[in-house]
C-alpha positions in Angstrom: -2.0 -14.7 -21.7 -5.7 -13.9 -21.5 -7.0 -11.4 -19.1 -9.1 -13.5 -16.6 -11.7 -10.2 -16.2 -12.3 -10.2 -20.1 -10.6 -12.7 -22.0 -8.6 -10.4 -23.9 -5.6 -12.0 -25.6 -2.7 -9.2 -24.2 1.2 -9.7 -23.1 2.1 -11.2 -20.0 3.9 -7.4 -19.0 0.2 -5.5 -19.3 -1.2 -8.2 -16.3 -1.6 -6.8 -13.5 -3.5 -7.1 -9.8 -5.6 -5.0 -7.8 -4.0 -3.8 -4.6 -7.4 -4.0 -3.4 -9.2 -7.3 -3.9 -5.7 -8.7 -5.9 -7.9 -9.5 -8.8 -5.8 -9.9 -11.7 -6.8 -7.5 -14.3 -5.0 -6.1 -18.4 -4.1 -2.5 -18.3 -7.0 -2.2 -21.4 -9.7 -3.6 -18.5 -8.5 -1.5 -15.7 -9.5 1.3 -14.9 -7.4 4.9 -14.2 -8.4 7.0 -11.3 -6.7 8.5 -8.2 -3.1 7.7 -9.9 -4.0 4.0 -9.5 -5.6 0.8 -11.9 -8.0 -0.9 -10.5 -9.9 -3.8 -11.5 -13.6 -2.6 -11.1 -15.6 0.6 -10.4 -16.1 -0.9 -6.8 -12.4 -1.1 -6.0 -12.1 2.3 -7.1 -15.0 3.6 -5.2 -13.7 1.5 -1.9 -9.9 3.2 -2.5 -11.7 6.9 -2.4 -14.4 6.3 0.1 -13.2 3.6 2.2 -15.5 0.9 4.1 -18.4 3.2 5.2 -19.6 5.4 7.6 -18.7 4.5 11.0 -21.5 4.7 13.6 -21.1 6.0 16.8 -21.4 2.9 18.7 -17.7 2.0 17.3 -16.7 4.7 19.0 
């Protein structure tokens, strides 16, 4: 199978998909943070810091 993110020719088992945008992603494209894969620096960045600062108008 190739990885849809790179084209990299890996095994069906080292597929996997972000639990944030459910991108589907190879374990050598992922990347390790937090305990966690995730398909892009963005997905890891949304996992740590959420969707923003909330203004006080939401409140």
């Amino acid at each position: 199978m190739k990885c849809p993110l790179f084209g990299l020719e890996v095994p069906e088992s080292e597929v996997q998909e972000c639990f944030i945008c459910h991108a589907v992603f190879c374990q050598y494209c992922g990347m390790h943070d937090y305990g966690r894969t995730f398909c892009s620096a963005r997905c890891r960045g949304f996992f740590f810091w959420g969707d923003g600062d909330n203004d006080e108008k939401d409140y």
